[in-house]
N, CA, C and O of each residue as an XYZ file, in Angstrom:
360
protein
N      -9.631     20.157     43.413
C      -9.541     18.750     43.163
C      -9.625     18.480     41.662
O     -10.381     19.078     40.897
N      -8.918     17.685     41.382
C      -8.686     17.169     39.668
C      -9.644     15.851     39.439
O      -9.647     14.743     39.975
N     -10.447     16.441     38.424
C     -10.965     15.268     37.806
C     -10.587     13.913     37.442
O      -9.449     13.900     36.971
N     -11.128     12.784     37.493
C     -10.178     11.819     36.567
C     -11.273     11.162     35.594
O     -12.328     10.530     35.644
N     -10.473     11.642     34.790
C     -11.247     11.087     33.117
C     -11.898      9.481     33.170
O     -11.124      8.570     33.465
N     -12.752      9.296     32.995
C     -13.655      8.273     33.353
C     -13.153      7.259     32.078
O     -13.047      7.832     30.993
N     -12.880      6.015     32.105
C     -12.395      4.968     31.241
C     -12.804      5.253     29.225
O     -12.155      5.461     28.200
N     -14.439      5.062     29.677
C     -15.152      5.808     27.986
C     -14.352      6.986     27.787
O     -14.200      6.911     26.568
N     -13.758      7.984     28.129
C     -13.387      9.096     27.861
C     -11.857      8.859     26.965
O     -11.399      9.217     25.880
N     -11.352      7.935     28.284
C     -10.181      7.359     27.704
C      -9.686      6.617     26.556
O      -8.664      6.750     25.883
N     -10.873      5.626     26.484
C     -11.179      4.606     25.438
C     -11.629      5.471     23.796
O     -11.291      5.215     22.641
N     -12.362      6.362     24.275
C     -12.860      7.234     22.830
C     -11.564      8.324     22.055
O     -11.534      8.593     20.854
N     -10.525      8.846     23.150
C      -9.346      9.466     23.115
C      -8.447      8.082     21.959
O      -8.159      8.262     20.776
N      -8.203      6.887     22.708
C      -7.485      6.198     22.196
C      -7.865      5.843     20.525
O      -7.119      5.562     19.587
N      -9.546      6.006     20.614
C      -9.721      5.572     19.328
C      -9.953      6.057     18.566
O     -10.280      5.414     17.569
N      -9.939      7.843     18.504
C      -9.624      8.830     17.843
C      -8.294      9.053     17.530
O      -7.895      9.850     16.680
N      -7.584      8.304     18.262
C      -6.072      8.724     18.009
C      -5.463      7.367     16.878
O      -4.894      7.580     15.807
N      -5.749      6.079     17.427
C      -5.595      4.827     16.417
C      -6.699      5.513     14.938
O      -6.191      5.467     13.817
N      -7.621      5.886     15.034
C      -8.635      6.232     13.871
C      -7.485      7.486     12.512
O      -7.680      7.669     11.311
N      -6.584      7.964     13.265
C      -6.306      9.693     12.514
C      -4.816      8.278     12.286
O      -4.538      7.799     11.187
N      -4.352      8.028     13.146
C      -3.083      7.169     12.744
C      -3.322      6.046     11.277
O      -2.503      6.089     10.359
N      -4.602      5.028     11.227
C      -5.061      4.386     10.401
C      -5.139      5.527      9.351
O      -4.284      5.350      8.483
N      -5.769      6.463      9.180
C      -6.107      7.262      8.311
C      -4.855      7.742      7.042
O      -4.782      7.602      5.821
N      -4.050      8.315      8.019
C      -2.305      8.585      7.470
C      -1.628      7.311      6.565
O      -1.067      7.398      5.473
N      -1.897      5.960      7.486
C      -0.884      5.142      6.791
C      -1.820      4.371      6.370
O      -1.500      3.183      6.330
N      -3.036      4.665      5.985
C      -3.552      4.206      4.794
C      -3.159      4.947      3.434
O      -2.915      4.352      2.384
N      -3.138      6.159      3.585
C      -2.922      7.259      2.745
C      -1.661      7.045      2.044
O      -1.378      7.094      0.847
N      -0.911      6.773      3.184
C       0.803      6.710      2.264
C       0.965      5.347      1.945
O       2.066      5.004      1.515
N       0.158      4.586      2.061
C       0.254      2.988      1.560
C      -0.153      2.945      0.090
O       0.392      2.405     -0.873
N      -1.734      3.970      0.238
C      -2.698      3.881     -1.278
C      -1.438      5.091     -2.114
O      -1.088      4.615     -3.194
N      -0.854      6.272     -1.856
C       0.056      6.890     -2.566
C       1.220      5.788     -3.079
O       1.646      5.716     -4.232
N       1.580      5.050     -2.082
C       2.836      4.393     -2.392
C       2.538      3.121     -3.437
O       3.413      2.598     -4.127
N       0.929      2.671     -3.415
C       0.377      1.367     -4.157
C       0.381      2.442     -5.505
O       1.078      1.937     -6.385
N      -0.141      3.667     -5.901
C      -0.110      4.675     -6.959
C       1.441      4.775     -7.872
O       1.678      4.543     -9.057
N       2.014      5.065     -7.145
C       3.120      4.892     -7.552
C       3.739      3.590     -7.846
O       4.210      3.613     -8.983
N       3.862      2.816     -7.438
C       4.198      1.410     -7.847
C       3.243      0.972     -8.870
O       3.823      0.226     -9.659
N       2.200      1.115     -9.121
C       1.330      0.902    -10.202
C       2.017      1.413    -11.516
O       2.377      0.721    -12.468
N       2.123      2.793    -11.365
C       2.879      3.649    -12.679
C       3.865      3.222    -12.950
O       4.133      3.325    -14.147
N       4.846      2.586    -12.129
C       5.931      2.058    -12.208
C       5.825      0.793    -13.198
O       6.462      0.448    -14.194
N       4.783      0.277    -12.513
C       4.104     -1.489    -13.439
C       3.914     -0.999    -15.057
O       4.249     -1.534    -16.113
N       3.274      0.166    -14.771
C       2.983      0.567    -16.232
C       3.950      0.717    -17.026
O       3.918     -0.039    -17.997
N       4.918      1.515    -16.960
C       6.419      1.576    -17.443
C       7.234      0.627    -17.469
O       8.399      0.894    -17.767
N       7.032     -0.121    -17.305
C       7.805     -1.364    -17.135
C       6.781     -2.651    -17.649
O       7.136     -3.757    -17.242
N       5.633     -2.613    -18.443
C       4.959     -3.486    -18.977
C       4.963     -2.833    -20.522
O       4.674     -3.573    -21.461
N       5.356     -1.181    -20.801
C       5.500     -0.845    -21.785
C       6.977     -1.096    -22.372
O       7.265     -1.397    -23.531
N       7.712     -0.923    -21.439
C       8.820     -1.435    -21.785
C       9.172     -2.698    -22.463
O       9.762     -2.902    -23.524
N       8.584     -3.618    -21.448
C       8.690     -4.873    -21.930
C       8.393     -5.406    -23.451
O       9.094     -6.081    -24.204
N       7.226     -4.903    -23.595
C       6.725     -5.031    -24.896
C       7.414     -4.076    -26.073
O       6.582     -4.140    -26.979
N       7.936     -3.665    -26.295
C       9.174     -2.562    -26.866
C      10.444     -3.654    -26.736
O      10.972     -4.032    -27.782
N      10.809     -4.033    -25.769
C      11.968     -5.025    -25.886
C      11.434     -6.595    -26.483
O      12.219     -7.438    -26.915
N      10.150     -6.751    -26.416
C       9.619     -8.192    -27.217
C       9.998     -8.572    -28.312
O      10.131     -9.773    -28.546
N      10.276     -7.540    -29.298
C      11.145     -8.033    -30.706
C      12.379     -7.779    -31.050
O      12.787     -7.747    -32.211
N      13.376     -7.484    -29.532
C      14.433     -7.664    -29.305
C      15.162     -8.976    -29.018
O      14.496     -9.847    -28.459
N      16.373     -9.227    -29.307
C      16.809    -10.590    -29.337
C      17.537    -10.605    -27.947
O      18.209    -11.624    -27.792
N      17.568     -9.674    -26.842
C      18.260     -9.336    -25.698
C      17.723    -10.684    -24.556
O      18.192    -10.400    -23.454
N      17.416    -11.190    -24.525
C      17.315    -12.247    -23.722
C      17.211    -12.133    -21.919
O      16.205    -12.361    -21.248
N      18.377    -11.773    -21.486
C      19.257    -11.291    -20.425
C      17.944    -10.158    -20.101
O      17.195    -10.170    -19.124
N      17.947     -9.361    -21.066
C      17.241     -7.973    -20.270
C      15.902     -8.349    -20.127
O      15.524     -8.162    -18.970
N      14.816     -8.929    -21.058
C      13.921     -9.186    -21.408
C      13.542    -10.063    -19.726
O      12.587     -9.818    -18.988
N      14.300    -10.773    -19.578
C      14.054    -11.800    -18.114
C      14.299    -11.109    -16.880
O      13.550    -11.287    -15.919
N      15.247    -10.367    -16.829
C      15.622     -8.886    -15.812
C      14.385     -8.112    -15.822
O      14.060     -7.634    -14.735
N      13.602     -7.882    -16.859
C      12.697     -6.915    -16.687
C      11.186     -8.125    -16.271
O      10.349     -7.623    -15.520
N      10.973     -9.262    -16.641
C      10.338     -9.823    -15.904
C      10.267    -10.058    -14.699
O       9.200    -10.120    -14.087
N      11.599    -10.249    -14.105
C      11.797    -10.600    -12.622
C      11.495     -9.276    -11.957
O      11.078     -9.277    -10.799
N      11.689     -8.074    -12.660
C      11.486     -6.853    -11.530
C       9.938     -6.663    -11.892
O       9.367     -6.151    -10.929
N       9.217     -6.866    -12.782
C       7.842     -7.109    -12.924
C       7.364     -7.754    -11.420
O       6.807     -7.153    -10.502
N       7.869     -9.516    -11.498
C       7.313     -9.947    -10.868
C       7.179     -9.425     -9.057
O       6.351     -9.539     -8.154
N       8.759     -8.722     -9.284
C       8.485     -8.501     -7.696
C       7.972     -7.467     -7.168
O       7.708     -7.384     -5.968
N       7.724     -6.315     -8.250
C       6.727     -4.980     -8.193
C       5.330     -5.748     -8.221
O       4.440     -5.163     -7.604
N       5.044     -6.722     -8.711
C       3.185     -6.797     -8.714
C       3.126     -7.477     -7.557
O       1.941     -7.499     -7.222
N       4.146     -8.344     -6.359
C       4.285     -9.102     -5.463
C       3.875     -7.886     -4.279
O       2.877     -7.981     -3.565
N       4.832     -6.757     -4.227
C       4.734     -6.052     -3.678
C       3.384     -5.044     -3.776
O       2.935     -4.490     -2.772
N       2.885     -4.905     -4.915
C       1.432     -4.355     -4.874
C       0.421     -5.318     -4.199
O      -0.552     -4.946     -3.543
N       0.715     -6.377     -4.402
C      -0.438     -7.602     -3.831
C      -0.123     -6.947     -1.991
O      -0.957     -6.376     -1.289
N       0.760     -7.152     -1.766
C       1.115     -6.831     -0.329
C       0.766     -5.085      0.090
O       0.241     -4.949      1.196
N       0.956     -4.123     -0.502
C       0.120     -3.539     -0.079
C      -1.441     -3.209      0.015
O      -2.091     -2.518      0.799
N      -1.747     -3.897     -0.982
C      -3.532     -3.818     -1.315
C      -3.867     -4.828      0.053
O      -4.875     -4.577      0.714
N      -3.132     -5.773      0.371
C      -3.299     -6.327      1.599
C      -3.272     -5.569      2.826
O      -4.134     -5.737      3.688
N      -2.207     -4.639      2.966
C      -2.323     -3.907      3.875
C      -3.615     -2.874      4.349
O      -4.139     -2.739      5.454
N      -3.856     -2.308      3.236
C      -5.213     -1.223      2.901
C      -6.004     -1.950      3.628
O      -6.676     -1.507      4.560
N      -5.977     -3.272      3.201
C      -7.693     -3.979      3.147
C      -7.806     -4.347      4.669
O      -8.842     -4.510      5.313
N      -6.249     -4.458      5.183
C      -6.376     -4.641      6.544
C      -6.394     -3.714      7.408
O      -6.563     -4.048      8.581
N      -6.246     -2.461      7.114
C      -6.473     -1.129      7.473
C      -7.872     -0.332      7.601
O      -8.282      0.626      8.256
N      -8.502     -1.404      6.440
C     -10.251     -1.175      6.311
C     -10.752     -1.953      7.058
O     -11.321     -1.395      7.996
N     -10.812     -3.371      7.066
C     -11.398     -4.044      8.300
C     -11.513     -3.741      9.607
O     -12.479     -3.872     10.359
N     -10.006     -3.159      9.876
C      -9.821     -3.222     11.404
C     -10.882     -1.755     11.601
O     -11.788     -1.725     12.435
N     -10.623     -0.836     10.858
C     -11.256      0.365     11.524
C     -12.353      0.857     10.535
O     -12.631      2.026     10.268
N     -12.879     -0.206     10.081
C     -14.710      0.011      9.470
C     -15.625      0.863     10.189
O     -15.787      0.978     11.404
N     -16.206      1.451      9.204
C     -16.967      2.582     10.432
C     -18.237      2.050     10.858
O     -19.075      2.685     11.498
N     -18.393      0.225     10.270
C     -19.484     -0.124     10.845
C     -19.745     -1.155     11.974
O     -20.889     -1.341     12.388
């Protein structure tokens, strides 16, 4: 006769498995927020290097991709943080 795994058994399975899943795509969120950071960096050094340029056009091109790289960091630091709440170890 076969056992049947009692609900807690089930429930602790599921939340070892959501726990290792949270874990991963926190990981490639905080790698991917790393990288987009460096990116910010290069592109705030840039900017300032093109500041006593009379280029206009580029100078505003490189703001707008500013703005939507730090938009997109806001949104993943959101994600993290919602990745920490949900599965707090307290």
């Amino acid at each position: 006769m076969m056992a049947i795994p009692s609900i807690s058994e089930d429930d602790a399975a599921a939340r070892a498995s959501d726990l290792l899943q949270a874990a991963y795509f926190r990981h490639a969120l905080a790698e991917y927020r790393s990288v987009l950071a460096a990116k910010l960096s290069r592109q705030g050094a840039k900017l300032n290097a093109m500041a006593g340029k009379a280029d206009a056009i580029a100078v505003s091109r490189m703001r707008r991709q500013m703005r939507e790289n730090e938009a997109e960091h806001r949104k993943l630091d959101s994600m993290i943080e919602a990745i920490d709440r949900r599965f707090s170890t307290s």
